[in-house]
N, C-alpha and C positions, 0 to 999 in steps of 0.2 A: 526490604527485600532480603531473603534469605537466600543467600549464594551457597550450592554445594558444588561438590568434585565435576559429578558430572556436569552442570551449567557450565564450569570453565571452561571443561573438553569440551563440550558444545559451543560454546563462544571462539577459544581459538581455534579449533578448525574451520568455523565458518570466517574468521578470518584470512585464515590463511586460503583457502577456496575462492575469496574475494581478492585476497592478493594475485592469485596464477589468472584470476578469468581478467585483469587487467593488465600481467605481463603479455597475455597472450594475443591483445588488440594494440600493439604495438606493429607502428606501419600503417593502421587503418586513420582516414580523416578525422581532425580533431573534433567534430559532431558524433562519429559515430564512436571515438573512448567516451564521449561524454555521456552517451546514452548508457554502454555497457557499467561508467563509473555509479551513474543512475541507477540503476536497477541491482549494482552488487551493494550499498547505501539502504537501498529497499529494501534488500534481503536480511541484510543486518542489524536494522533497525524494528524489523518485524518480529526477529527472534529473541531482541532486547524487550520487547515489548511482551512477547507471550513468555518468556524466563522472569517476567515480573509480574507476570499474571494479569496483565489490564489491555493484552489484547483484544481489538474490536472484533464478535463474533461471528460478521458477517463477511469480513476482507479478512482475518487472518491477520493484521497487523500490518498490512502491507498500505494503506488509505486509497485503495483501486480495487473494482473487482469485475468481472465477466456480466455483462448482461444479456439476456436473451434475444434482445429486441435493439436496435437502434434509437428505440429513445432513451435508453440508461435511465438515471436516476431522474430524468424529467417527466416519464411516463406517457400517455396518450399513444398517439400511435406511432407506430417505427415498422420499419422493414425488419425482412426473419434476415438478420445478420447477425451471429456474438459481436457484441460492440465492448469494448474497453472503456470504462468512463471512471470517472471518483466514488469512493464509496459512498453510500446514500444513508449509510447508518453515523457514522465516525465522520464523513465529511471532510476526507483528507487526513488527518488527524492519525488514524491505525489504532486510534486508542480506545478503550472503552468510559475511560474517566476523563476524559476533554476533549469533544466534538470543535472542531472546527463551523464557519459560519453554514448557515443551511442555507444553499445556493435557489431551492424550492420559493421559499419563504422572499429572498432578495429578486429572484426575477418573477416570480408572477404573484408578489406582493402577499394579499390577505390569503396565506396558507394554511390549513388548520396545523396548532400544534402536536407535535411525536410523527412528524412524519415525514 
């Protein structure tokens, strides 16, 4: 990985943005810092991940992404809701060089492979 000037400004800032969006859930249920620490985790993990160039193309680094339909990454049919699910490329993971397991494959068994 080849670190230059800018990647580091880019890195601490996104730290320190992750530090304030934590000071600021201070008072709230400890479920709900737990969620915000989540997603500030996500967010800087995603940017490690594309500053190293092996983010996953289709989540962005994040291992989640927006689906059109309620059935996410399982397909068939679903109601017209954006649904929030794991990414179906990366499989949790955010990565483009280490997929996590393929959840397709584990629950409805003989799945064809790349997909």
């Amino acid at each position: 990985m080849s670190v230059n000037t800018f990647d580091i400004e880019l890195w601490a800032e996104a730290c320190e943005k992750a530090a304030r969006a934590l000071e600021n859930c201070e008072g709230h249920p400890d479920d709900l810092k737990f969620g915000y620490a989540m997603d500030e985790i996500d967010s800087l993990r995603a940017l490690l991940y594309h500053m190293e160039g092996i983010a996953c193309t289709k989540c962005a680094g994040v291992g989640s992404r927006a689906y059109g339909d309620t059935s996410t990454w399982m397909g068939g049919v679903g109601g017209q809701q954006i649904t929030s699910g794991i990414c179906d490329k990366c499989w949790g993971t955010g990565r483009s060089d280490r997929t996590g397991p393929n959840l397709r494959r584990i629950c409805v068994g003989n799945y064809p492979e790349g997909s």
